[in-house]
N, CA, C and O atoms as CSV, one atom per row, in Angstrom:
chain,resi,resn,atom,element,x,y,z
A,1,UNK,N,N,64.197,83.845,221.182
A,1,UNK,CA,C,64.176,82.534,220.543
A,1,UNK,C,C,65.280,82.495,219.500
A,1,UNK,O,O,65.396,83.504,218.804
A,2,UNK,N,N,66.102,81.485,219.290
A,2,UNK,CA,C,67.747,81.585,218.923
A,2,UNK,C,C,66.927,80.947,217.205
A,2,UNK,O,O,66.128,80.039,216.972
A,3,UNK,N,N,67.383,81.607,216.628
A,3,UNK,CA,C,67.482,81.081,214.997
A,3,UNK,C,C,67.811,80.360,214.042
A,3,UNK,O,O,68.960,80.729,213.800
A,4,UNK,N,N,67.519,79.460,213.240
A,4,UNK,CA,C,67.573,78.749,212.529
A,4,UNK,C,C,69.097,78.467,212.514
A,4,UNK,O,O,69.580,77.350,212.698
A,5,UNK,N,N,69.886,79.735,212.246
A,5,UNK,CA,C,71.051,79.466,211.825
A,5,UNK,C,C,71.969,79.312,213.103
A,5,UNK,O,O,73.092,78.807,213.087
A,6,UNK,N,N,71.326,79.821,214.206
A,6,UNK,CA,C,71.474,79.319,215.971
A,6,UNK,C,C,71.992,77.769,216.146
A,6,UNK,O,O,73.005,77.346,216.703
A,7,UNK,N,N,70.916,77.066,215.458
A,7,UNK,CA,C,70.957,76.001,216.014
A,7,UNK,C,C,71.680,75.020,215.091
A,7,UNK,O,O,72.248,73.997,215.473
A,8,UNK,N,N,71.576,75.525,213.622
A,8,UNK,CA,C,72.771,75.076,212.545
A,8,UNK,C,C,74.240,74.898,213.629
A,8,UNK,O,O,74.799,73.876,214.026
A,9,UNK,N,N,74.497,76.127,213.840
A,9,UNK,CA,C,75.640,76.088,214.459
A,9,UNK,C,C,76.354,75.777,215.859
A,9,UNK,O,O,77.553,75.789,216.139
A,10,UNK,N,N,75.221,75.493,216.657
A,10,UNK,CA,C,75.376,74.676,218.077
A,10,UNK,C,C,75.579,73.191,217.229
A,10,UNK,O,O,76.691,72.694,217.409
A,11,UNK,N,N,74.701,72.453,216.372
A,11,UNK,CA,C,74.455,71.173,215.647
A,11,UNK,C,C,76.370,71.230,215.478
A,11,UNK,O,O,77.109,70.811,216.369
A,12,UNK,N,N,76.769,71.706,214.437
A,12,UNK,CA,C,78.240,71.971,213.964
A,12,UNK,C,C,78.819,71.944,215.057
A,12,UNK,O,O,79.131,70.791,215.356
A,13,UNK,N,N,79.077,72.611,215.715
A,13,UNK,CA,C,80.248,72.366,217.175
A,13,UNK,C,C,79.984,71.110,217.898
A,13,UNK,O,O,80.860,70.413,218.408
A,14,UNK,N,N,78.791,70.881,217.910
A,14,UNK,CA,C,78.714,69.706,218.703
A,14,UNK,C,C,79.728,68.492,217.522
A,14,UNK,O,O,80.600,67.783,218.023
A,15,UNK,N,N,79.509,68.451,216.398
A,15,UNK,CA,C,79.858,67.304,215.727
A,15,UNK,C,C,81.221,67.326,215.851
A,15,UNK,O,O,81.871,66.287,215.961
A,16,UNK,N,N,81.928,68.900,215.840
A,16,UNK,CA,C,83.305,68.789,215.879
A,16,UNK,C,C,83.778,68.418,217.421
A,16,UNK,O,O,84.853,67.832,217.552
A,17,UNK,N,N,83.132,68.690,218.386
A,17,UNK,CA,C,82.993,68.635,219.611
A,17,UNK,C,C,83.370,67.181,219.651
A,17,UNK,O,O,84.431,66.815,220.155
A,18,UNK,N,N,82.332,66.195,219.018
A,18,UNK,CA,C,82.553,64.940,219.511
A,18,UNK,C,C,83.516,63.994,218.392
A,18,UNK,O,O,83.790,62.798,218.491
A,19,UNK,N,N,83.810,64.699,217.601
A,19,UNK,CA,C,85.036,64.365,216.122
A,19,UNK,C,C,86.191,64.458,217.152
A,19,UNK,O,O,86.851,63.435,217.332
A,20,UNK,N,N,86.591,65.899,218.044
A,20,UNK,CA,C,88.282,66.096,218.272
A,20,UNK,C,C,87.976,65.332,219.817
A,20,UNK,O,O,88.920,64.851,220.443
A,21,UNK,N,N,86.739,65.284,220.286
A,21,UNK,CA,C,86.963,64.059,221.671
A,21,UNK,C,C,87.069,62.420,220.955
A,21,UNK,O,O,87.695,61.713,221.745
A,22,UNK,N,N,86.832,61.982,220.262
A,22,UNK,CA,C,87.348,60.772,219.612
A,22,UNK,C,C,88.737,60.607,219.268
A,22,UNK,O,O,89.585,59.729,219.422
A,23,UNK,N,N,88.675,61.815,218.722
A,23,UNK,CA,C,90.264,61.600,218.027
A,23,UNK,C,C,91.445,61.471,219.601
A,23,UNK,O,O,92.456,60.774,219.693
A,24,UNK,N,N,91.079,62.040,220.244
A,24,UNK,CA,C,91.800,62.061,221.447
A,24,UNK,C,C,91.873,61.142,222.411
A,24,UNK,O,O,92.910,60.892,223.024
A,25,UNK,N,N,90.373,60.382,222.671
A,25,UNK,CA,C,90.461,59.120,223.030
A,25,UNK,C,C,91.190,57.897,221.948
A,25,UNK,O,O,91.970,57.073,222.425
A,26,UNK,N,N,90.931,57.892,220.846
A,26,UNK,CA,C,92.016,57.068,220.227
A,26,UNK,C,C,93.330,57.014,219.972
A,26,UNK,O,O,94.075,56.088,219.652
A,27,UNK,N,N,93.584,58.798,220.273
A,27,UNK,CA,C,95.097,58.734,219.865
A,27,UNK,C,C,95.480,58.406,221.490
A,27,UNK,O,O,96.642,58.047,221.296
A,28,UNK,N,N,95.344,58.318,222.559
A,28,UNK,CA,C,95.565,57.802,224.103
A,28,UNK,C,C,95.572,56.506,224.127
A,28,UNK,O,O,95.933,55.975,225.177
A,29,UNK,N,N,95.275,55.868,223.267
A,29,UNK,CA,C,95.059,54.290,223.413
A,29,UNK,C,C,96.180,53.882,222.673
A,29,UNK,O,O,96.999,53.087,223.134
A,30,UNK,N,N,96.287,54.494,221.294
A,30,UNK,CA,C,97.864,54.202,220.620
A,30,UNK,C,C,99.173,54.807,221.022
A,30,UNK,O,O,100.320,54.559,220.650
A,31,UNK,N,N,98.674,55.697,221.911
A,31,UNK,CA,C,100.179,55.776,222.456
A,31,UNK,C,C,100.402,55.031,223.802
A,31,UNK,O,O,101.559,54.725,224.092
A,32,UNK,N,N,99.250,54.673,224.762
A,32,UNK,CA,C,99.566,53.455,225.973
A,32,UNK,C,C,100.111,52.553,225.252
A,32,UNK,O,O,101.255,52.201,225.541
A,33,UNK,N,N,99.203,51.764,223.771
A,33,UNK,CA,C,99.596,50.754,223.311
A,33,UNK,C,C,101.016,50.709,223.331
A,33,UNK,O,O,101.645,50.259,224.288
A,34,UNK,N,N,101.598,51.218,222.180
A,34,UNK,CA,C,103.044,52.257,221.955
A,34,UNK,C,C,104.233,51.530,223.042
A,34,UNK,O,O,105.083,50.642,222.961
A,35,UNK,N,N,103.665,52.603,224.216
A,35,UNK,CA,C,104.700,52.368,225.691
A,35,UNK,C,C,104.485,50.753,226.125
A,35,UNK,O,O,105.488,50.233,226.614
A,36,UNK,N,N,103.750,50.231,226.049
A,36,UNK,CA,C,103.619,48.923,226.488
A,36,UNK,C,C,104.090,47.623,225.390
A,36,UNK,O,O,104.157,46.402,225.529
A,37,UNK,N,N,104.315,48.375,224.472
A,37,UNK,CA,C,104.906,46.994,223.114
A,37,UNK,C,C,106.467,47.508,223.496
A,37,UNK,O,O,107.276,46.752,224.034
A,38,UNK,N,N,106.799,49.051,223.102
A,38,UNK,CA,C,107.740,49.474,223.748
A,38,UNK,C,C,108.684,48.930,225.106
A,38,UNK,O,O,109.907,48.873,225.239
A,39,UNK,N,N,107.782,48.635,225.860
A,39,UNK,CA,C,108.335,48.070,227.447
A,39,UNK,C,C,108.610,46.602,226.826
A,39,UNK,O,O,109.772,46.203,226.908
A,40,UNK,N,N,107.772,45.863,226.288
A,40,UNK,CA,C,108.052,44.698,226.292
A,40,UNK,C,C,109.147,44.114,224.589
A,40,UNK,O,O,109.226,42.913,224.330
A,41,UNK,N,N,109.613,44.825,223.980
A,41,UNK,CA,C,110.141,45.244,223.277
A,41,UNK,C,C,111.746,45.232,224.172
A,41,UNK,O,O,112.548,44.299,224.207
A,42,UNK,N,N,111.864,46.600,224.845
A,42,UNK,CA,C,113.226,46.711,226.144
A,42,UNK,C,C,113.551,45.619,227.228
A,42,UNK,O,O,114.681,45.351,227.637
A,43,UNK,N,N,112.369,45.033,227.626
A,43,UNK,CA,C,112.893,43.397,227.899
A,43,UNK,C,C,113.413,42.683,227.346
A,43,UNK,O,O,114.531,42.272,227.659
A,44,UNK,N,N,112.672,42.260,226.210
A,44,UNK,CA,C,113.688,41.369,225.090
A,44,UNK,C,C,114.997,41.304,224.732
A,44,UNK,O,O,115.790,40.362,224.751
A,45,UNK,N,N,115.155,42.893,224.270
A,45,UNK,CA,C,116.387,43.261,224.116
A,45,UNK,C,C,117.179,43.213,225.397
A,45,UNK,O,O,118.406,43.243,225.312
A,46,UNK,N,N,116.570,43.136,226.628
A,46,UNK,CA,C,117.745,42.954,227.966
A,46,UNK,C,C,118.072,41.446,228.106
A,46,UNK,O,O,119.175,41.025,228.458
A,47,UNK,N,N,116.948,40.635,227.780
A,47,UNK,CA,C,117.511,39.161,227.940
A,47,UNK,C,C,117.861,38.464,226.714
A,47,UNK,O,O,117.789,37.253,226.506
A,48,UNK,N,N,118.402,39.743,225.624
A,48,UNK,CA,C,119.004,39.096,224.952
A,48,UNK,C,C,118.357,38.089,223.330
A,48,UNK,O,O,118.884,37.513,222.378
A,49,UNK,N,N,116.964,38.366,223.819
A,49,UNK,CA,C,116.261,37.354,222.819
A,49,UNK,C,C,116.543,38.269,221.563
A,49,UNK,O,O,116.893,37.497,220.670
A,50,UNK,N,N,116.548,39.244,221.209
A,50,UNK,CA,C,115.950,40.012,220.166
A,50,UNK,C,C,117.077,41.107,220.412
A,50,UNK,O,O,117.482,41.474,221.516
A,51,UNK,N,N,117.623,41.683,218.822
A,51,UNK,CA,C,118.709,43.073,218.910
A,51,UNK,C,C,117.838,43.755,219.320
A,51,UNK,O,O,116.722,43.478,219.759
A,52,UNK,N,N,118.628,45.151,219.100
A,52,UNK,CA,C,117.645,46.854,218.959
A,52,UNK,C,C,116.976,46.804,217.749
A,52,UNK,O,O,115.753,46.940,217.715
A,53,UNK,N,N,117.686,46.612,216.682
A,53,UNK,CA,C,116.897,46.441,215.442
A,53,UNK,C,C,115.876,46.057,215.136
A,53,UNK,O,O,115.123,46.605,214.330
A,54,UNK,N,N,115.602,44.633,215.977
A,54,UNK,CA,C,114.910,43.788,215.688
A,54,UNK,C,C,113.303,44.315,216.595
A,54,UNK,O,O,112.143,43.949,216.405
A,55,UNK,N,N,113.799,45.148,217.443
A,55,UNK,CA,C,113.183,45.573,218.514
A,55,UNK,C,C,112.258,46.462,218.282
A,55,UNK,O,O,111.046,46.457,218.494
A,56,UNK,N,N,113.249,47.530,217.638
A,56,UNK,CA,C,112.617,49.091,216.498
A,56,UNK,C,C,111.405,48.453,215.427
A,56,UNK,O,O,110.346,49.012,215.138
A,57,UNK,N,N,111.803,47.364,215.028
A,57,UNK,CA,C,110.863,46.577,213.939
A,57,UNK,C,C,109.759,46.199,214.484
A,57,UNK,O,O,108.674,46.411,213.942
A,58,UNK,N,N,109.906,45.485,215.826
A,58,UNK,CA,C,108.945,44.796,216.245
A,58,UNK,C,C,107.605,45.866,216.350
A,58,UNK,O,O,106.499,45.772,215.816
A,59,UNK,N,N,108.105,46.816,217.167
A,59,UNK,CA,C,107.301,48.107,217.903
A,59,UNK,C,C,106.308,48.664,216.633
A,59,UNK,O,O,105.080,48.700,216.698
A,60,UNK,N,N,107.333,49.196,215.166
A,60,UNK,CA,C,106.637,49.672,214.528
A,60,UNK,C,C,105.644,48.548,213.325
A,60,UNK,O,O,104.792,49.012,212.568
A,61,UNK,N,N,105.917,47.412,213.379
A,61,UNK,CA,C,105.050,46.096,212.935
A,61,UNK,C,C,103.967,46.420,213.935
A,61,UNK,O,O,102.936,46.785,213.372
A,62,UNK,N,N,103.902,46.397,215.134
A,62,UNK,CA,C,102.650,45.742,216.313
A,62,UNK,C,C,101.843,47.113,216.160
A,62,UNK,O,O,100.618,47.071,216.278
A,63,UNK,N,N,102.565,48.483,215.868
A,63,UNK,CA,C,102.125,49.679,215.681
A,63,UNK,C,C,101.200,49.863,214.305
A,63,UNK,O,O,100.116,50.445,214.266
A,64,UNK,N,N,101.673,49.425,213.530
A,64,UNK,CA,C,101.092,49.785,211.762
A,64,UNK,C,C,99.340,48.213,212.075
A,64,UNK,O,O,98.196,48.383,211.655
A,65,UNK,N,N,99.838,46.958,212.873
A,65,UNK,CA,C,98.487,46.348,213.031
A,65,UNK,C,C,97.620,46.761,213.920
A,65,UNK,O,O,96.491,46.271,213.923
A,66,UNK,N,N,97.975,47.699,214.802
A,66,UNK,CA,C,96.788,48.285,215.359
A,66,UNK,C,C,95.932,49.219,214.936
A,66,UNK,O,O,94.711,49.270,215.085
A,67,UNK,N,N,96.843,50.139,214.263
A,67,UNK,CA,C,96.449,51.168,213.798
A,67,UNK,C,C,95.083,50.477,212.434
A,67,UNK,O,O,93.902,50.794,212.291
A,68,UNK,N,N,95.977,49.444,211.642
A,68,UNK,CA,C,94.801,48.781,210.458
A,68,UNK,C,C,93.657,48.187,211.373
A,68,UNK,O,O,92.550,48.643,211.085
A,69,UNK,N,N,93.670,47.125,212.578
A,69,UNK,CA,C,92.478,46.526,213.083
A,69,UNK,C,C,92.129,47.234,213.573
A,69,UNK,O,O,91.457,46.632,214.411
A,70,UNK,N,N,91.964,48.754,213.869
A,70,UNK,CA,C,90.686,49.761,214.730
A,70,UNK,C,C,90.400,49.668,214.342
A,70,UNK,O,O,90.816,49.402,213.215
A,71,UNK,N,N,88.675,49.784,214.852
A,71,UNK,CA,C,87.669,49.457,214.285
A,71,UNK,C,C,87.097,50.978,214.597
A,71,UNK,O,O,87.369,51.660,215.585
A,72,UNK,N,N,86.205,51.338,213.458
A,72,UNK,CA,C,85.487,52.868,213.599
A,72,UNK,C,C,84.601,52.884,214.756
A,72,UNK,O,O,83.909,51.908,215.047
A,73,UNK,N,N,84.605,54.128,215.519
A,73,UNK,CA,C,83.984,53.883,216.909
A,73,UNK,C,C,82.579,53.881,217.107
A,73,UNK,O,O,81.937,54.836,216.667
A,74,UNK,N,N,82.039,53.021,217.660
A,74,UNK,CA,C,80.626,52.349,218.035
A,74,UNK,C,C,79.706,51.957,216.185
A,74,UNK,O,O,78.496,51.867,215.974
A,75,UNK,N,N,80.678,51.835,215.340
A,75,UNK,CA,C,80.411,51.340,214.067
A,75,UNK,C,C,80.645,49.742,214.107
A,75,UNK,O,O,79.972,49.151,213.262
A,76,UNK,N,N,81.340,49.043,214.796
A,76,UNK,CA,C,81.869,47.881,214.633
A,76,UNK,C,C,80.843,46.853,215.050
A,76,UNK,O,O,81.159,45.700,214.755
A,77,UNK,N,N,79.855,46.984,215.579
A,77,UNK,CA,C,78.647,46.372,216.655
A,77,UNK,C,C,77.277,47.032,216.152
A,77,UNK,O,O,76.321,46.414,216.622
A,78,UNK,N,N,76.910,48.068,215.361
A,78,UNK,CA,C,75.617,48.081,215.203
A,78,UNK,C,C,75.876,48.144,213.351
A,78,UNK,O,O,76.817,48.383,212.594
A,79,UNK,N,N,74.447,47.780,213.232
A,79,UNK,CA,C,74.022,48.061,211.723
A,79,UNK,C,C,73.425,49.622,211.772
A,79,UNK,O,O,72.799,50.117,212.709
A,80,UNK,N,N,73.790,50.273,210.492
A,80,UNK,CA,C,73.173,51.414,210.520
A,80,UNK,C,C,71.548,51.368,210.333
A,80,UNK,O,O,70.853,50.652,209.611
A,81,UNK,N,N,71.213,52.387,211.242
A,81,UNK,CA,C,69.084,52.687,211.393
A,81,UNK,C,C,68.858,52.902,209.797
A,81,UNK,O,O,69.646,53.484,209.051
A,82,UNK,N,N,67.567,52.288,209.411
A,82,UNK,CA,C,66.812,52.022,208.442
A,82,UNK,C,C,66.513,53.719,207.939
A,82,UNK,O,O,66.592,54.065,206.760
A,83,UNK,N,N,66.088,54.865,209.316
A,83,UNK,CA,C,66.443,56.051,209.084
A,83,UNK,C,C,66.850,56.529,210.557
A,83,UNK,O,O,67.104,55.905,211.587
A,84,UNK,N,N,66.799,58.227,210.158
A,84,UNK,CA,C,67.686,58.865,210.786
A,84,UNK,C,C,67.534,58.837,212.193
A,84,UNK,O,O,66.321,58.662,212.302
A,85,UNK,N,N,68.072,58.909,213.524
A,85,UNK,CA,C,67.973,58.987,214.874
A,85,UNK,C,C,66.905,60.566,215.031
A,85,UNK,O,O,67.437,61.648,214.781
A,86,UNK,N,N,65.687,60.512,215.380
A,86,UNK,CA,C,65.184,61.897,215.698
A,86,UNK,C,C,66.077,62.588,217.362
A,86,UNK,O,O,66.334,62.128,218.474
A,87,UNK,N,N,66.246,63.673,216.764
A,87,UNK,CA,C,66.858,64.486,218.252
A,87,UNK,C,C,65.856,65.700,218.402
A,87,UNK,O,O,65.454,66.310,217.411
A,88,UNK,N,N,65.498,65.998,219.600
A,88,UNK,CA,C,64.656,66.766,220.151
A,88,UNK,C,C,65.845,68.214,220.546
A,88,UNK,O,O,66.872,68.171,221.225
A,89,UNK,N,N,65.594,68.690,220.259
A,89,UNK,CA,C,66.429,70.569,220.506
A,89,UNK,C,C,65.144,71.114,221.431
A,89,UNK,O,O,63.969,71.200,221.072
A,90,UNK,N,N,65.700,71.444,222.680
A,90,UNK,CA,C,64.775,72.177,223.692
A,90,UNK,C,C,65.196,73.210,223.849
A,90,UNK,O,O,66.399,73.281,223.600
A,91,UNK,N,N,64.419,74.711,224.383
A,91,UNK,CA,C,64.669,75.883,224.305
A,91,UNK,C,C,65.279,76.172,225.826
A,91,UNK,O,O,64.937,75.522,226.814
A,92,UNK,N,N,65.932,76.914,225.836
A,92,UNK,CA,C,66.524,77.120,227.492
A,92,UNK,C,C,65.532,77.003,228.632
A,92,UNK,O,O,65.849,76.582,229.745
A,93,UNK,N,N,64.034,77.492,228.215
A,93,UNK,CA,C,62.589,77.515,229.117
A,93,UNK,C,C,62.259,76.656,229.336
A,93,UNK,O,O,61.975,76.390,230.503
A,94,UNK,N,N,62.103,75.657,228.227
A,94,UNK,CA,C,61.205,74.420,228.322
A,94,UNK,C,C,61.635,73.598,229.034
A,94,UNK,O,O,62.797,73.798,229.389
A,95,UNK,N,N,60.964,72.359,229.554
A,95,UNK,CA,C,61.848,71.392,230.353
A,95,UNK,C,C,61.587,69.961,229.492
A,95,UNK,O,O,60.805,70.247,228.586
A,96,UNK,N,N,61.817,69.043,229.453
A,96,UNK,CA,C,61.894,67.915,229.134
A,96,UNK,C,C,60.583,67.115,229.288
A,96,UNK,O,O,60.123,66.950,230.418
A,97,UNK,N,N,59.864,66.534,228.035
A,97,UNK,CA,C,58.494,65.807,228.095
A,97,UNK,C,C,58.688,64.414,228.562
A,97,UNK,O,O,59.478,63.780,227.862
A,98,UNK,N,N,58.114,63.700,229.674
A,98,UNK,CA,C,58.040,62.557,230.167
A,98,UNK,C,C,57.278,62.036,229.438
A,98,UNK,O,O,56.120,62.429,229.296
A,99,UNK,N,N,57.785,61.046,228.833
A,99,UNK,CA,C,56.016,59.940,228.486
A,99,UNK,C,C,55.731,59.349,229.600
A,99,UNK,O,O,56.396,59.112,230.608
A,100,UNK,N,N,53.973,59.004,229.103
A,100,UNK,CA,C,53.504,58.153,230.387
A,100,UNK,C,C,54.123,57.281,230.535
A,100,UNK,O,O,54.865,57.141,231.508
A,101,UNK,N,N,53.964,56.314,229.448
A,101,UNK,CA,C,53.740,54.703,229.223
A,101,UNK,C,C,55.932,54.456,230.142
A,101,UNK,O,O,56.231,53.323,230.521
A,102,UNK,N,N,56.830,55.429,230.270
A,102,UNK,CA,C,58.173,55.125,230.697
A,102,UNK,C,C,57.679,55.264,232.300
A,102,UNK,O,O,58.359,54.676,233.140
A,103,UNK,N,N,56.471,56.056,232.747
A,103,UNK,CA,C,56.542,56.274,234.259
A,103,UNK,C,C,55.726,54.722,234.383
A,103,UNK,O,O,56.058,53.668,234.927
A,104,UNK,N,N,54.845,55.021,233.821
A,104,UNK,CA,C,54.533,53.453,234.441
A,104,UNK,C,C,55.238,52.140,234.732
A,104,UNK,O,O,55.077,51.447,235.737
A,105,UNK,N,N,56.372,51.803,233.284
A,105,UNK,CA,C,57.431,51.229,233.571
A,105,UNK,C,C,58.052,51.668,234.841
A,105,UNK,O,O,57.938,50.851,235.756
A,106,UNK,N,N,58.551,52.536,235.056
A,106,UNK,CA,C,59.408,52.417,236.246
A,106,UNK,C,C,58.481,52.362,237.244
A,106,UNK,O,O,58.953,52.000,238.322
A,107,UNK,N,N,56.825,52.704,237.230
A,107,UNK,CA,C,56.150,51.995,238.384
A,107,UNK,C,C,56.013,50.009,238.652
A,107,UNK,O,O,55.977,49.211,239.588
A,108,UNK,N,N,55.994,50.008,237.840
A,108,UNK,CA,C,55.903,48.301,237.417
A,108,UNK,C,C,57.528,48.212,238.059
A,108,UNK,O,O,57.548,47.565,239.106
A,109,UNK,N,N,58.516,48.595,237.745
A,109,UNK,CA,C,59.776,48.027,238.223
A,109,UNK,C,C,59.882,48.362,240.160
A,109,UNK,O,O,60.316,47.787,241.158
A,110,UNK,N,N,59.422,49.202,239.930
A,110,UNK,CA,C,59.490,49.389,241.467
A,110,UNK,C,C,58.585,48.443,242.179
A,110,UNK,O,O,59.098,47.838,243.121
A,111,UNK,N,N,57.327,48.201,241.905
A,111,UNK,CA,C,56.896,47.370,242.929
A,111,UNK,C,C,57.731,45.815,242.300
A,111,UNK,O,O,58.200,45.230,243.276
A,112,UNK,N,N,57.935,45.267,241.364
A,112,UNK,CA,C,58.683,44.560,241.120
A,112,UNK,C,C,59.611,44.055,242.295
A,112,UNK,O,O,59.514,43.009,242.937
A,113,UNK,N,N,60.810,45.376,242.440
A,113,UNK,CA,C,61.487,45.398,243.572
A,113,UNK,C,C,61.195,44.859,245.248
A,113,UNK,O,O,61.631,43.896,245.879
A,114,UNK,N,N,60.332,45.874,245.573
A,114,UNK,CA,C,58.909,45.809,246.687
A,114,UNK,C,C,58.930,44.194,246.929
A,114,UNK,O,O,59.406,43.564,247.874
A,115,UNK,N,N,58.191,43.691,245.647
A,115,UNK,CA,C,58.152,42.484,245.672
A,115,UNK,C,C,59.278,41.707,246.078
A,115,UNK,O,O,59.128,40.843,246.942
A,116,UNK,N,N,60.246,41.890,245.619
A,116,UNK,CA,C,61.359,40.837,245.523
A,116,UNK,C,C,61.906,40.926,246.862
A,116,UNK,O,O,62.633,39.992,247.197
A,117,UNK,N,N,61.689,41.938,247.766
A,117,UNK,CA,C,62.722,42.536,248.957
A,117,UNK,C,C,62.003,41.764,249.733
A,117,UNK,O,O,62.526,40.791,250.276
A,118,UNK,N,N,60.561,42.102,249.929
A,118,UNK,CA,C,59.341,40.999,250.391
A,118,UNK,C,C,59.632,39.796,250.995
A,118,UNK,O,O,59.659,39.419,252.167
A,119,UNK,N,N,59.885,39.186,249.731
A,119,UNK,CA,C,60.273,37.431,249.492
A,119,UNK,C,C,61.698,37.355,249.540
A,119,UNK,O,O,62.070,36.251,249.140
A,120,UNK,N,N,62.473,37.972,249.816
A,120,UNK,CA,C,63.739,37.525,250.137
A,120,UNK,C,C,63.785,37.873,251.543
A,120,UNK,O,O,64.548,37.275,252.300
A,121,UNK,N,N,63.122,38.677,251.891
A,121,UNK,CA,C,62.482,39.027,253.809
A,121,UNK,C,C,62.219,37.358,254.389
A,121,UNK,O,O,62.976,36.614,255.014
A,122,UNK,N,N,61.213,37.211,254.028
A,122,UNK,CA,C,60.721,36.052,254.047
A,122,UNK,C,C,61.259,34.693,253.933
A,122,UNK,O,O,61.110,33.826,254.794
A,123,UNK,N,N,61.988,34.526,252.658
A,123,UNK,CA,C,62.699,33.208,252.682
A,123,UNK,C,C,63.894,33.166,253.552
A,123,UNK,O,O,64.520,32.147,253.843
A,124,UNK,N,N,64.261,34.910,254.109
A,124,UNK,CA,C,65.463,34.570,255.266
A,124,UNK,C,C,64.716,34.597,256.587
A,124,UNK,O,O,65.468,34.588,257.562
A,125,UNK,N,N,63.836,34.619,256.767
A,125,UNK,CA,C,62.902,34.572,258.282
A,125,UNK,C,C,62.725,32.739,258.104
A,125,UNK,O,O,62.824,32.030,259.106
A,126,UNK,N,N,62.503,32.233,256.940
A,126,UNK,CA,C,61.786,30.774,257.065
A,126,UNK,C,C,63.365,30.025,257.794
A,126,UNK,O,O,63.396,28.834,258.107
């Protein structure tokens, strides 16, 4: 049975775990962004609308407002919980507790289904 300070430190990797996978999905999005203001940036400058200068400017302007309007990730859409999210830590043995009251739901959805396949049987026979 893994120890207190076991599970301190699985807790810790996981957070950095999902800290340097964020950071990586966001920094992939500012650099597509990047190449694509970039591309449309090297048009301009081919037909003439806009110098290089003006071009270099544009890129790092459209660059510095993206970077300010990100929004912190999955922060932008919820209010923070009144308290903390409970997480369940299971031991390598144990397996996972079903509640009832979720099997019954998915019994209720299934005949639900049943039902519906039924009557759509039916209204294509009429």
């Amino acid at each position: 049975m893994p120890g207190f300070g076991d599970l301190v430190q699985k807790a810790f990797y996981l957070g950095v775990g999902l800290a340097s996978y964020a950071g990586e999905k966001a920094g992939g999005k500012l650099s597509e962004l990047r190449s694509q203001v970039q591309k449309l940036a090297d048009e301009m400058v081919a037909k003439g609308e806009m110098t290089t200068d003006e071009a270099r400017r544009f890129v790092e302007d459209m660059m510095k407002q993206a970077q300010q309007q990100q929004p912190p990730a999955d922060t932008a859409e919820k209010t923070p919980p009144s308290e903390p999210r409970r997480i369940e830590i299971l031991e390598e043995d144990e397996e996972p507790t079903v509640k009832e009251e979720s099997t019954d739901n998915v019994d209720q959805l299934r005949q639900q289904v049943l039902d519906l396949q039924e009557e759509l049987k039916r209204l294509q026979n009429d």
